[in-house]
N, C-alpha and C positions, 0 to 999 in steps of 0.2 A: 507345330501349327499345321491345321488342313489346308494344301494348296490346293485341291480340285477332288469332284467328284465326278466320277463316268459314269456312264448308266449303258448298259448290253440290253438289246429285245432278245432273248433268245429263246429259242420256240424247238422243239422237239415232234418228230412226227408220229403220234401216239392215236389217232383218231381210226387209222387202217386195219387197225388191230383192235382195235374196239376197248384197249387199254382205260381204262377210267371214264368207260362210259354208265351212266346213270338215267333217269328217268326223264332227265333236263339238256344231257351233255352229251356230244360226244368230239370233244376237241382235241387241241395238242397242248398236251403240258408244256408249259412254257412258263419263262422268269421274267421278272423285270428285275437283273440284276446289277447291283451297286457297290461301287470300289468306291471310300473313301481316304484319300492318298496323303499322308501327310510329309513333312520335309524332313522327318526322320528314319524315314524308309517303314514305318507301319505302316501298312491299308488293314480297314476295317473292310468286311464286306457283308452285305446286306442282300438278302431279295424277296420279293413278292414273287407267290404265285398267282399263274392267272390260266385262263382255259383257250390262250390263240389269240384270237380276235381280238382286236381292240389294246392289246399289249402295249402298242404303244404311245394310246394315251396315256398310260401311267408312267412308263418311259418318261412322258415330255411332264408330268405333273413333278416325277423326283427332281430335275432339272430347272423345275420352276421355283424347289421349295430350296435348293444348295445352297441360295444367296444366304440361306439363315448360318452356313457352318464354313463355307470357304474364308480363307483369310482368322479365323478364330482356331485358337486352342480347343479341346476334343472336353476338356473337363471345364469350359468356359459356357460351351453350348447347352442352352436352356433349352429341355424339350420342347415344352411351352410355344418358342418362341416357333419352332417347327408346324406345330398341333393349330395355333393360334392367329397364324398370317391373316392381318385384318383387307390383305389384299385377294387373299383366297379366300377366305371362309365362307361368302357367298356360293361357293359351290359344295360349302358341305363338308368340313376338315375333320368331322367327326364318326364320318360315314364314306361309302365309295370308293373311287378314285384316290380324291386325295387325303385319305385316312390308310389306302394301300401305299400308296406313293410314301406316306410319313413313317409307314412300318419297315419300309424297304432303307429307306434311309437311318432311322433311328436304331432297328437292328444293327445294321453298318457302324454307328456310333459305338454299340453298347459293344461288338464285335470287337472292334481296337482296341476297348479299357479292359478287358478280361484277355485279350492281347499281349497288351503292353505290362498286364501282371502277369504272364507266362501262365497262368490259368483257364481251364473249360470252363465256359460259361456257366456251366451249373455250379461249380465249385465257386468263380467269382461271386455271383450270385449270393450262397450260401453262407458264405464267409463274409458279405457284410454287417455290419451293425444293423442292429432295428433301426436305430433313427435315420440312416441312411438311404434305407430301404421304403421307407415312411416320407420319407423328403422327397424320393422320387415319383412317389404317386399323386395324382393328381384329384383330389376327394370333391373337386366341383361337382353337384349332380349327385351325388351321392351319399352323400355325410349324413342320411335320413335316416342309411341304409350302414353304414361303418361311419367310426371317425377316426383320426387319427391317434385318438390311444387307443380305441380298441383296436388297430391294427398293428400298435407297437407290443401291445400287449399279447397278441395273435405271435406275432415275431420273437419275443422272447421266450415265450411259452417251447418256442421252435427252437430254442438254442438249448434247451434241455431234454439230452438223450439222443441229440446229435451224431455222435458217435457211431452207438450201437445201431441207429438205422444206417450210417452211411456202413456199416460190417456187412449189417443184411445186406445192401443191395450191392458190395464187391463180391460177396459170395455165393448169391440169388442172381443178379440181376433184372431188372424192373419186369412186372408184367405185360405182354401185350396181346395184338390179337393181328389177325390180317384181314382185310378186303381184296385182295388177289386173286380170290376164290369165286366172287359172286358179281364180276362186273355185268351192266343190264347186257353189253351187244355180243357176249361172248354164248356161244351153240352151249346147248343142255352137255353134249358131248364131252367139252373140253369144262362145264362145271363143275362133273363127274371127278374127270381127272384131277382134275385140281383142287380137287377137297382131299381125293383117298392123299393126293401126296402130300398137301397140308398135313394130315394126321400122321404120315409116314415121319413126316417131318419134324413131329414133336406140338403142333399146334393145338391147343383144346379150347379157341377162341376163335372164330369168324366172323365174318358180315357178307351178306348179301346186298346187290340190291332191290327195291321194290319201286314199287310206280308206272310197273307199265299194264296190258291187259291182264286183271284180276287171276284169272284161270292161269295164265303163265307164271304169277310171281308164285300160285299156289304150286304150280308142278317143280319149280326150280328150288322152294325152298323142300319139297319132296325130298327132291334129290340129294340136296346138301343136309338136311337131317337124319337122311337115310347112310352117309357116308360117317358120320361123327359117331363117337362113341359114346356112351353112358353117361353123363355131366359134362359135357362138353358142350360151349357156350355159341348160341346162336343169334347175331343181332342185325337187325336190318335199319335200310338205310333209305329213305323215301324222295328226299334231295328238293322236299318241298313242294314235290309236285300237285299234292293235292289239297282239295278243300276239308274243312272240319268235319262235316260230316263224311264225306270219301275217307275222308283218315279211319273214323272209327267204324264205317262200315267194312272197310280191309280189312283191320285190325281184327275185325268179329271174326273172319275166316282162317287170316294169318295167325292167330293164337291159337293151332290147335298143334302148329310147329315149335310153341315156347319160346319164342323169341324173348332174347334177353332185353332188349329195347327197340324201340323204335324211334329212326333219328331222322329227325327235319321233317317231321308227319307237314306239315306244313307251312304255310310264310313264315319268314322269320322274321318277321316285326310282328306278329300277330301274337301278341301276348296273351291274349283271352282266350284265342281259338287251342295255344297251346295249353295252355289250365284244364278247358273244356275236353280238351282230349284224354289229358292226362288221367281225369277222373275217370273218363269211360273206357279206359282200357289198361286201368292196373288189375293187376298186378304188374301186368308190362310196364317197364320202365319209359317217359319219354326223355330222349335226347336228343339235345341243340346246344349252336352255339358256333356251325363253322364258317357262318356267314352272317352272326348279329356284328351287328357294326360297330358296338361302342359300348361300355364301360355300362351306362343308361338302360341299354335294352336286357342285358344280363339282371341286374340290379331290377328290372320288373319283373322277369323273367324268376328270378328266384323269389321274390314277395308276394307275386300270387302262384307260390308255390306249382310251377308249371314245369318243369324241368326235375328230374332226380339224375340228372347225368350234364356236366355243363363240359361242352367240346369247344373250350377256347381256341384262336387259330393264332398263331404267331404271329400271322402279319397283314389279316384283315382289319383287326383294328391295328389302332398306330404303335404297334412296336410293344417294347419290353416291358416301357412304363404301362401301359394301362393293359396288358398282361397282368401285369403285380395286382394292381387293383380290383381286377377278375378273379383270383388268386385268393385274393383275400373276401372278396365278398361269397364267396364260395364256401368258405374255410365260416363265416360268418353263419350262414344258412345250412351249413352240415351237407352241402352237396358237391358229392365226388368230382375229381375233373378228371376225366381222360380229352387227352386234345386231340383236336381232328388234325390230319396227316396225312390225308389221301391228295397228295400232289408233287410238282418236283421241288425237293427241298425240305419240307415238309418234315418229314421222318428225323432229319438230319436237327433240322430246328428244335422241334418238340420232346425228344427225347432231355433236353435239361432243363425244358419249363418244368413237365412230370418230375425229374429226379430233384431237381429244388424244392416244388410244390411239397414232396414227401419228406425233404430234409428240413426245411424250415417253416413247412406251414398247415397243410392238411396232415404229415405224421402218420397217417396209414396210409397202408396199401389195399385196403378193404373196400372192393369197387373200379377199383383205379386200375383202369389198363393203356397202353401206348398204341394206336394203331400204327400198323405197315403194313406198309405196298411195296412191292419186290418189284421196282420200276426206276430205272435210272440213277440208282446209286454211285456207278459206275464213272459221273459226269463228277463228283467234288473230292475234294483230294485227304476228305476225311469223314469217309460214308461209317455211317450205322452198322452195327457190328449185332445181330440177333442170332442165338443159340438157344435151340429148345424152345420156340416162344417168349424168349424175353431179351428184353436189349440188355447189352451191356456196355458199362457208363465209359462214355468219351473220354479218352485224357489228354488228347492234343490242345493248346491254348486256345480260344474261343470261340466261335458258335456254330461250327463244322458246316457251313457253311459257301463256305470256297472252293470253287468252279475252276478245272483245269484249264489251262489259258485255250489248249488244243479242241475242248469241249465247244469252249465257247467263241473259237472263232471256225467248227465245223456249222452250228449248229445257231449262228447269228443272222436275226433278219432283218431284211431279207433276202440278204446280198454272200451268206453261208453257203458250203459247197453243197449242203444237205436240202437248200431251196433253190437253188440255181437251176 
């Protein structure tokens, strides 16, 4: 049984160093993260990422939503009933706050059952039945777009040949790429550096970012094209800042770099404007997805054909379950998922959405990369393991996620030794 859930703000000091700064950002990685503790000595743990500020209203949203799982068994707990509170929903359970707040939590859920199988998440995952897997999605909103046989169908489809992909990727490891190289507030100087030793390093994958004065994003992606080798993959990252037209006017100049994609050219509820982009600046690919809120906006997102790269995030929408359902509308529309990663936890999270995604449901690796950021691994007691540019798969039981207790009580606010 769950007898209690805690919730940590815990905030990292990342802003001084220009660490995951972008055209929008320049804050401190930081969690809102979640022990769910039951009376058999398992905790699940769960977290959201967030940029600082404001952390802990989502703190107080997981704490508002607990009432659904304390006192209940862990395989009794109806997502639903989490996603659904007719006491919250006025503020939007499907979006924001408290769609972060339900990822954080319901990760933490899924966290225990892959647990309590002695299982990594990706393997629990993978090794469920299709109807299982179909049970847990939630096809409201979208049944226009998949229904539940064609996504059992999608699922089985996935249990053949299973094998020889999970060979490749014990003996490949999954593909990815790094943003480490191209944050906006870091000196031309130190981009330099950080690209040659990216490639020293075995990487043939980067990101940049864009979105700030024109002339600059032109000189920096210079530099970084200039550092890469012969096929070595260049994608940038726009972080939403601009409008439709700004997008493809960039893009008119930024295309003479090849960029591999360009990701979050703008709003991301703007489903038309991303279409509209799309058209005027392929061959470039557009990508999104690490800030669409819901199951809904991906599923527009893919119907008018506006995305050729969907960067699902593990815990902006709510959790695992409507992940699956991302997953699968994906897998529906022929378009690749590399998940966005760029935060704390992140890495650690996404690396067994990706290796599931390729075990039981998109089946190739064709397009499909994992990003990472060489930031804060340090802080869970079962970090991401990358060699040569590609992760390789977790095997500690579920969803590597778990934060050293010492991490999290330097580094807790705002009463840690680290803010004090």
């Amino acid at each position: 049984m769950i007898k209690d859930v805690t919730v940590h703000d815990v905030r990292f000091p990342t802003a001084e160093a220009g660490d995951g700064s972008d055209a929008i950002n320049r804050g401190d990685y930081s969690a809102t993260y979640v022990e769910v503790i039951t009376d058999s000595g398992v905790t699940g743990t769960g977290l959201t990422f967030t940029n600082g500020r404001g952390n802990e209203i989502t703190c107080a949203a997981v704490r508002a939503l607990a009432v659904h799982v304390i006192g209940r068994e862990p395989e009794e707990v109806a997502v639903t009933s989490i996603t659904a509170d007719p006491q919250l929903r006025w503020l939007g359970p499907e979006k924001g706050v408290i769609a972060m707040a339900a990822g954080a939590l319901i990760n933490a859920l899924w966290d225990l059952r892959a647990r309590q199988a002695g299982k990594p998440m990706w393997r629990y995952l993978a090794e469920l039945p299709a109807a299982d897997l179909v049970d847990s999605v939630d096809f409201g909103h979208i049944s226009d777009a998949i229904t539940p046989g064609e996504a059992r169908e999608i699922l089985e489809q996935g249990a053949i040949g299973y094998g020889d992909r999970l060979a490749r990727l014990e003996n490949e490891g999954f593909p990815a790429y790094t943003t480490s190289v191209g944050w906006l507030g870091y000196p031309d100087d130190k981009v330099r550096a950080l690209t040659r030793q990216a490639v020293a390093d075995g990487w043939r994958a980067v990101k940049m970012k864009v979105g700030g004065p024109l002339d600059d994003d032109v000189r920096r992606a210079g530099i970084i094209r200039g550092e890469l080798p012969p096929g070595a993959l260049l994608m940038m990252d726009a972080n939403q800042v601009w409008d439709v037209d700004q997008a493809i006017a960039a893009m008119g100049r930024l295309a003479a770099f090849d960029p591999y994609w360009i990701e979050e050219p703008t709003h991301a509820d703007d489903v038309l404007g991303h279409a509209r982009i799309a058209q005027a600046v392929a061959p470039v690919r557009v990508a999104t997805g690490e800030v669409a809120a819901n199951r809904v906006i991906f599923k527009q997102l893919m119907q008018a054909g506006a995305i050729r790269v969907c960067q699902v995030d593990a815990c902006r929408v709510a959790g695992v379950n409507e992940v699956l359902a991302i997953l699968l509308l994906a897998a529906k529309f022929g378009v690749p998922v590399c998940p966005h990663a760029g935060g704390v936890g992140l890495c650690e999270y996404v690396q067994h959405l990706a290796i599931f995604d390729y075990l039981r449901i998109g089946r190739s690796l064709d397009g499909r990369m994992i990003e990472y950021v060489d930031h804060l691994h340090e802080h869970f007691t079962d970090p991401v393991t990358v060699v040569d540019g590609r992760y390789r798969l977790p095997a500690r039981p579920g969803y590597s996620v778990e934060m050293k207790p010492a991490s999290i009580a330097e580094f807790r606010f705002p009463d840690g030794p680290a803010w004090r």
